[in-house]
C-alpha positions as CSV (number, residue, x, y, z in Angstrom):
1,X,0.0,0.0,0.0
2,X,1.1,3.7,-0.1
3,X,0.3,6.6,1.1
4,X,-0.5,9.8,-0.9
5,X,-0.3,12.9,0.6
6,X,-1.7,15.9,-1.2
7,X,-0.9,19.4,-0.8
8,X,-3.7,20.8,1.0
9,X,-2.8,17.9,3.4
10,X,-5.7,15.6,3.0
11,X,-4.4,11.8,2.8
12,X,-5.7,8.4,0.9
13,X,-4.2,5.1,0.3
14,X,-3.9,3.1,-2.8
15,X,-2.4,-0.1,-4.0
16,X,1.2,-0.2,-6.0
17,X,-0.8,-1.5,-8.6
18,X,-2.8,2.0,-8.8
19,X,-0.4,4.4,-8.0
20,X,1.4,3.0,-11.1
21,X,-1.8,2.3,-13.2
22,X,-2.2,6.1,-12.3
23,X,0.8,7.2,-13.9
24,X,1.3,9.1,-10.2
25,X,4.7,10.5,-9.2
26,X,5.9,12.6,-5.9
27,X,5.6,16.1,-6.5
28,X,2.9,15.8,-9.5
29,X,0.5,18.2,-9.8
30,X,-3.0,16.4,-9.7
31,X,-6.0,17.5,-11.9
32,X,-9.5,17.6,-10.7
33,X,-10.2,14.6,-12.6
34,X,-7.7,12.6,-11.1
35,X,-7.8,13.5,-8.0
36,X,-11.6,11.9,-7.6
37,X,-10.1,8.6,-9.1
38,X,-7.6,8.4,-6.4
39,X,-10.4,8.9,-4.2
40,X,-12.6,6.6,-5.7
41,X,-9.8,3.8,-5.8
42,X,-8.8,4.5,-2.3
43,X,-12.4,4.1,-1.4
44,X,-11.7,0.6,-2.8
45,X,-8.8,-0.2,-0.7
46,X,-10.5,1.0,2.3
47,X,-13.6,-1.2,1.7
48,X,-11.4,-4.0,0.4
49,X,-9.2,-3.7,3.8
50,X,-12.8,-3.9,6.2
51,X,-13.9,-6.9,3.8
52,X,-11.1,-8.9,4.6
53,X,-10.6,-8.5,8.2
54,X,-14.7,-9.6,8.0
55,X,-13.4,-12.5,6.3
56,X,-10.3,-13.4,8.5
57,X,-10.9,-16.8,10.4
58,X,-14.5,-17.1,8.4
59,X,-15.7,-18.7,5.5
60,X,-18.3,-16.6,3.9
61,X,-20.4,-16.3,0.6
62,X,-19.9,-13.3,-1.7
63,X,-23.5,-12.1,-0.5
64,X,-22.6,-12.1,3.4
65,X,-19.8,-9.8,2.6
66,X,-22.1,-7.7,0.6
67,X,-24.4,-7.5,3.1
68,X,-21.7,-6.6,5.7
69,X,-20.1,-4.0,3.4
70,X,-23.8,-2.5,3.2
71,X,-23.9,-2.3,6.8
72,X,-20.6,0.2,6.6
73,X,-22.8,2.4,4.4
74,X,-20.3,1.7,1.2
75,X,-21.3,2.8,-2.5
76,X,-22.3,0.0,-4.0
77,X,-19.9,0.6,-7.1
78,X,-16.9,0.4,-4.0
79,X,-18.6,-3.2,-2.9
80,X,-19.2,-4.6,-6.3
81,X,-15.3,-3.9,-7.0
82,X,-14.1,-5.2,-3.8
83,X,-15.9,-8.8,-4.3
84,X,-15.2,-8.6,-7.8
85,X,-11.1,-7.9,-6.3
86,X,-11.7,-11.3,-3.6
87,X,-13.4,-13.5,-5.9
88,X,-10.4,-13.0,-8.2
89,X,-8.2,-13.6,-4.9
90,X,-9.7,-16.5,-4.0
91,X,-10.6,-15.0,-1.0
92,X,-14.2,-15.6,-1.9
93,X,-15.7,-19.0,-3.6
94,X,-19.4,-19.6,-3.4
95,X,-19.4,-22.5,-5.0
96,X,-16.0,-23.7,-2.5
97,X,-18.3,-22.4,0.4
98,X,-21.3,-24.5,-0.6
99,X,-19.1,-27.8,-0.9
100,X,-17.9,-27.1,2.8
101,X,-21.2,-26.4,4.0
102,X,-22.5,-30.0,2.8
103,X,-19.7,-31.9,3.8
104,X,-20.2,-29.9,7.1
105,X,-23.8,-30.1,7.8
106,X,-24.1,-32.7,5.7
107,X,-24.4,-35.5,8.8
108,X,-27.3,-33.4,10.7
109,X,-29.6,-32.3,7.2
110,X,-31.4,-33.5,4.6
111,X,-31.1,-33.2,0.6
112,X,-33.4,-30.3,0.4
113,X,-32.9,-28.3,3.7
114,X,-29.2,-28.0,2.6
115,X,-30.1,-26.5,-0.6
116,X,-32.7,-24.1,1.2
117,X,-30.1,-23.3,3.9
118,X,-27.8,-22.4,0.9
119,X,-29.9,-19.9,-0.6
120,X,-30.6,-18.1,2.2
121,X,-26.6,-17.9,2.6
122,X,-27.1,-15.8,-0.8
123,X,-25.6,-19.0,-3.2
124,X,-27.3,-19.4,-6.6
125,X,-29.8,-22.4,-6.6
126,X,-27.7,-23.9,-9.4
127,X,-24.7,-23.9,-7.0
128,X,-26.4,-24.7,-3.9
129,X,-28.3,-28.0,-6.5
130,X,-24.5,-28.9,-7.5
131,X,-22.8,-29.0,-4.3
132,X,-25.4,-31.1,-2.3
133,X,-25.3,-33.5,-5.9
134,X,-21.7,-33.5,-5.6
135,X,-20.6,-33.3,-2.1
136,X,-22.9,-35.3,-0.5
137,X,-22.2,-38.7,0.1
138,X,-25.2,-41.2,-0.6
139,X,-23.8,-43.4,2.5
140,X,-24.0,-40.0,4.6
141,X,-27.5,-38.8,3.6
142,X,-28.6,-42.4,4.2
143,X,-26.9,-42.3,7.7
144,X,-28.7,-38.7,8.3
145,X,-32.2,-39.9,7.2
146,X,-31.9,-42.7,9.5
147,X,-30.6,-41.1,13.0
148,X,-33.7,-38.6,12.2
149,X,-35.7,-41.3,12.0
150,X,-34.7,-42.8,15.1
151,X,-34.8,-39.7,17.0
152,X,-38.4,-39.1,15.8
153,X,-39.4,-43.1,17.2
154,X,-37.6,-42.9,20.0
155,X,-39.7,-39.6,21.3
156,X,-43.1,-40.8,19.7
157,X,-42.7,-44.2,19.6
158,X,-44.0,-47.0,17.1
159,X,-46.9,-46.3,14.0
160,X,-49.8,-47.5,15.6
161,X,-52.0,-46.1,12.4
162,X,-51.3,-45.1,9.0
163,X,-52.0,-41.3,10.1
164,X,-49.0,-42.1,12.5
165,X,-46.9,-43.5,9.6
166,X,-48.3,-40.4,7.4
167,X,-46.9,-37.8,10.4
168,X,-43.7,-40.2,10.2
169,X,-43.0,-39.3,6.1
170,X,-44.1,-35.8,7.0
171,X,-41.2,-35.3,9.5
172,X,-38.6,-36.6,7.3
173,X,-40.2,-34.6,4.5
174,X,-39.5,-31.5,7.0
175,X,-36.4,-32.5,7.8
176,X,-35.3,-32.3,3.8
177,X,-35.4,-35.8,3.1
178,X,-36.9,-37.0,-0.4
179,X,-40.0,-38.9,-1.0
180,X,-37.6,-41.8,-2.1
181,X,-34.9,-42.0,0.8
182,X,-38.0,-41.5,3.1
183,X,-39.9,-44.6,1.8
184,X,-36.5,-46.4,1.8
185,X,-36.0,-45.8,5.4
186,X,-39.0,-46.6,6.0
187,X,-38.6,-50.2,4.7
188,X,-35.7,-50.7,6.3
189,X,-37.1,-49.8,9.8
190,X,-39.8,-51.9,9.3
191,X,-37.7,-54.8,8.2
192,X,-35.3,-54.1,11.3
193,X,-38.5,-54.3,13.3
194,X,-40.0,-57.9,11.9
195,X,-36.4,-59.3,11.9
196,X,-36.3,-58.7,16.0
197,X,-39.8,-59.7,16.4
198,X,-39.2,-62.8,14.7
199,X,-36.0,-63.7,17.1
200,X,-38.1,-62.5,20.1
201,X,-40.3,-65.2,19.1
């Protein structure tokens, strides 16, 4: 970074990269013109500097860091060029964010609330439909549906109707889990269920 002091001894910073982009020198006289470029760019620098010690320790999506930045009451040109500036830095990734958050929450969530819990995290549905596709492992999303499942029995107990069995689906359903892993657990509880009634007997 350097610092530019002007004559009437007002201060900004900028980058190397636009003091030399600039064409800016010690001792130049600075036009009108330039001088609200420098203070546009520094503007930059100063939003990019907040952005980053937001980010430090924290993994965050491009639209939590907008939203921050909007917080701060920064121009939304300054904010668009300061993602634009972390994206390219790698300092940003939604789609590197999304991955992490499946393989994260991945053990606790189903299919679908991952995806909805994405969104409101400001990812793209396309994203958000890729990572879960990609990232989350059908032994895993098995594993989930099935310690839900359990939980859910071991507070309400066995179906003793079909409305019971109906509430059953419903909570899985709520919990993100398809229509086709929920039917497959299902089955397999039920099967778990006959099989130790059958060595009971």
């Amino acid at each position: 970074m350097i610092r530019v002091l002007f004559s009437d001894s007002s201060t900004c910073v900028l980058t190397v990269a636009d003091w030399v982009d600039l064409g800016l020198r010690v001792g130049k006289e600075v036009p009108h013109s330039l001088k609200q470029e420098i203070d546009a760019r520094s503007r930059c620098v100063e939003a990019e500097r907040i952005a980053v010690s937001y980010l430090t320790g924290r993994v965050k999506t491009a639209a939590q860091v907008r939203q921050y930045l909007q917080r701060r009451e920064l121009e939304a040109d300054v904010i668009d060029t300061v993602i634009r500036r972390l994206e390219a830095r790698g300092m940003i990734d939604d789609a590197l964010y999304a991955a992490w958050y499946v393989e994260r929450e991945g053990q606790r969530l189903g299919r679908a609330q991952l995806i909805q819990r994405l969104k409101h995290r400001g990812i793209a549905p396309d994203v958000a439909q890729f990572a879960v596709r990609d990232h989350l492992a059908p032994d895993v999303e098995l594993d989930t549906a099935l310690r839900l499942a359990q939980k859910y029995l071991r507070r309400r107990g066995w179906f003793k109707t079909s409305a019971d069995r109906l509430k059953f689906m419903a909570y899985l359903y709520g919990k993100g889990v398809s229509s086709e892993l929920a039917g497959r657990v299902l089955r397999s509880l039920e099967r778990t269920r006959e099989d130790s009634s059958t060595t009971d007997s």
